[in-house]
LUMDO-978818 format. One record per residue (C-alpha): residue in three letters; x, y, z. Coordinates in Angstrom, 1 decimal. Layout:
BEGIN
<markol><res>ALA</res><xx>X</xx><yy>Y</yy><zz>Z</zz></markol>
...
END
This chain:
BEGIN
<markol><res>UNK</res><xx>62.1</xx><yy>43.1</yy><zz>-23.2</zz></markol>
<markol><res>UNK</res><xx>59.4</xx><yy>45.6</yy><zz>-24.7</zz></markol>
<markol><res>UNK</res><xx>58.8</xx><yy>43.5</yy><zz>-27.6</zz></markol>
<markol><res>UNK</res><xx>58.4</xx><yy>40.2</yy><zz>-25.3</zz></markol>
<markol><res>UNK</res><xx>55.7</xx><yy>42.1</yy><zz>-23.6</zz></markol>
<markol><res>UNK</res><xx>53.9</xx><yy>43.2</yy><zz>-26.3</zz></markol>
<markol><res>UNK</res><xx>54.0</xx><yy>40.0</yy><zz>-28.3</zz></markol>
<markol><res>UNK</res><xx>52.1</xx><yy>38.5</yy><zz>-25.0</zz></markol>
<markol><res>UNK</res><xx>49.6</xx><yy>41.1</yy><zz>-24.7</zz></markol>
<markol><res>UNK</res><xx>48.6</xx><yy>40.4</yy><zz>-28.4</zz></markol>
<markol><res>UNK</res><xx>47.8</xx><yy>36.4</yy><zz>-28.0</zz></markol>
<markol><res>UNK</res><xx>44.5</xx><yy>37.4</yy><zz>-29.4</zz></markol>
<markol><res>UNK</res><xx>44.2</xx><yy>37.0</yy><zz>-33.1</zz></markol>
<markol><res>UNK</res><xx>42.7</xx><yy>39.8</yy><zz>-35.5</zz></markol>
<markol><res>UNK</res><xx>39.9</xx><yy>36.7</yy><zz>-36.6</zz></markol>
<markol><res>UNK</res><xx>39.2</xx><yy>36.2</yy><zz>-32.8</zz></markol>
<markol><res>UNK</res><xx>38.9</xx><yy>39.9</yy><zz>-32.8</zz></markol>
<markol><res>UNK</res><xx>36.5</xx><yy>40.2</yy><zz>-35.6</zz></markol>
<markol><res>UNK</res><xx>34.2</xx><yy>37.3</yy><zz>-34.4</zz></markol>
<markol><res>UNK</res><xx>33.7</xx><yy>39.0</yy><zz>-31.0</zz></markol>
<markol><res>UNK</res><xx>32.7</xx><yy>41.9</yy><zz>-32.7</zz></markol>
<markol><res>UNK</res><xx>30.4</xx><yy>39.9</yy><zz>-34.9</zz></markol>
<markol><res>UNK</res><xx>29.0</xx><yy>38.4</yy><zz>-31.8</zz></markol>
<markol><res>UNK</res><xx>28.5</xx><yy>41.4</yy><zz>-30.0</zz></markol>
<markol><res>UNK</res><xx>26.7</xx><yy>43.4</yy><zz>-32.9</zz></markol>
<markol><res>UNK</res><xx>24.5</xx><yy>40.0</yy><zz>-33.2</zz></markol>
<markol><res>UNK</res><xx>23.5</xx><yy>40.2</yy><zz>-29.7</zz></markol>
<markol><res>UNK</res><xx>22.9</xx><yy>43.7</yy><zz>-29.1</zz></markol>
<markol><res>UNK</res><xx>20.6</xx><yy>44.2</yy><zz>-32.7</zz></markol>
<markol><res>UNK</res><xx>18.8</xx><yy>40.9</yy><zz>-31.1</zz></markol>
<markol><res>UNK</res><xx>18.3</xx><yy>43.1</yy><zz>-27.5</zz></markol>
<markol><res>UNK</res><xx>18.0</xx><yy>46.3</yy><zz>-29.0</zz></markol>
<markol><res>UNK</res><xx>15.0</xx><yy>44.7</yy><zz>-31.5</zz></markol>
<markol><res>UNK</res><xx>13.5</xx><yy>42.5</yy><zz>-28.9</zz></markol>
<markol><res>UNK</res><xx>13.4</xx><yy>45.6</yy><zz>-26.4</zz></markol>
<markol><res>UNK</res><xx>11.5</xx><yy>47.3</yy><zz>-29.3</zz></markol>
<markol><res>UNK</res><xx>8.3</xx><yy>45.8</yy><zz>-28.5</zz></markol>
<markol><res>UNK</res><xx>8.2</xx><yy>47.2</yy><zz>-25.2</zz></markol>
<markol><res>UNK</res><xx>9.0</xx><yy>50.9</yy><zz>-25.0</zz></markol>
<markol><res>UNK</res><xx>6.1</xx><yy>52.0</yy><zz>-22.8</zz></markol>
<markol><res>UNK</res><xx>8.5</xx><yy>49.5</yy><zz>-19.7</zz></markol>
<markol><res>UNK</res><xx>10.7</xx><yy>51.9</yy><zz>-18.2</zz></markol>
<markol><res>UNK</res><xx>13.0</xx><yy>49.3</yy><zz>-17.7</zz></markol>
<markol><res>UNK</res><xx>12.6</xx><yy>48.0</yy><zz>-20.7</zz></markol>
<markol><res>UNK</res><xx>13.4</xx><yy>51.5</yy><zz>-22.3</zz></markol>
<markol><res>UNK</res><xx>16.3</xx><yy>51.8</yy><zz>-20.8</zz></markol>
<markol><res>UNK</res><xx>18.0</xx><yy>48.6</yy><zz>-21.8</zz></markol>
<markol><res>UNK</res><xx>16.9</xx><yy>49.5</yy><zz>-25.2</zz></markol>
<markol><res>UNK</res><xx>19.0</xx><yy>52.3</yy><zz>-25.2</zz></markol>
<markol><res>UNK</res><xx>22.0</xx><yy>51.0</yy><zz>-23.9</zz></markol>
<markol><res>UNK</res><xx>22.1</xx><yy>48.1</yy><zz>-26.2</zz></markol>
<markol><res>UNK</res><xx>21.3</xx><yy>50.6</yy><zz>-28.9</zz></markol>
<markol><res>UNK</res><xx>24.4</xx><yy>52.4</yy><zz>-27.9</zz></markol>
<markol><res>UNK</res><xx>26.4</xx><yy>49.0</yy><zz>-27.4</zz></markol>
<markol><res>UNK</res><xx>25.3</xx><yy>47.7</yy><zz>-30.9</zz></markol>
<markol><res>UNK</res><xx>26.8</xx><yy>51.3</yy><zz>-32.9</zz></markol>
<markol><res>UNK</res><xx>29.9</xx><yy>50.8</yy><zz>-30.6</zz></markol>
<markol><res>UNK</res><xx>30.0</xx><yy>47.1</yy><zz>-31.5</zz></markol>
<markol><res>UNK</res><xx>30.2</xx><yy>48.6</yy><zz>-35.3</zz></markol>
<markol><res>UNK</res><xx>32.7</xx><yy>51.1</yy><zz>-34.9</zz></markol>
<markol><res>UNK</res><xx>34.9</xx><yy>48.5</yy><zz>-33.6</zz></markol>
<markol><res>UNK</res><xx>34.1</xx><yy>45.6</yy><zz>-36.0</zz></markol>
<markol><res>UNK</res><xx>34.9</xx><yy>48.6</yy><zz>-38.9</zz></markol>
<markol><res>UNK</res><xx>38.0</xx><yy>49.4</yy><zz>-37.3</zz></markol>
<markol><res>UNK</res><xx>39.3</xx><yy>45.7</yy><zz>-37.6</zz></markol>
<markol><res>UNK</res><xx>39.6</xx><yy>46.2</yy><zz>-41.6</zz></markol>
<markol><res>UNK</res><xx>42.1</xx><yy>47.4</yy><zz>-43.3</zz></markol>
<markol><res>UNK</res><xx>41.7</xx><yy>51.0</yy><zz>-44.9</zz></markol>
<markol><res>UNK</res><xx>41.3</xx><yy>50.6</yy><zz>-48.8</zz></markol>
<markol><res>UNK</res><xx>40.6</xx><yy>52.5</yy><zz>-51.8</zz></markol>
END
């Protein structure tokens, strides 16, 4: 019954994976460099930083979707 349940919770394929990551690092590098130009908005500051944040987060887990080779 275990591997029934786990089967269902992976319906998400590993290239559906990796295109979600590729769409998320796309969009946050667009925020993060868009936010860029103003850095003296407070607002605008802090979206900068949290997209920066997103965007290196975005990477790790894009990386982690490859298989570990010499």
């Amino acid at each position: 019954m275990n591997a029934v349940k786990e089967s269902k919770k992976s319906k998400i394929s590993l290239e559906t994976k990796r295109e979600i990551a590729k769409i998320g690092m796309s969009s946050s590098l667009l925020l993060t460099a868009s936010t860029a130009l103003f850095m003296k908005n407070k607002t605008a500051k802090a979206v900068h930083i949290v997209s920066g944040v997103a965007l290196v987060g975005f990477c790790l887990y894009h990386a982690s979707l490859y298989p570990k080779g010499k």
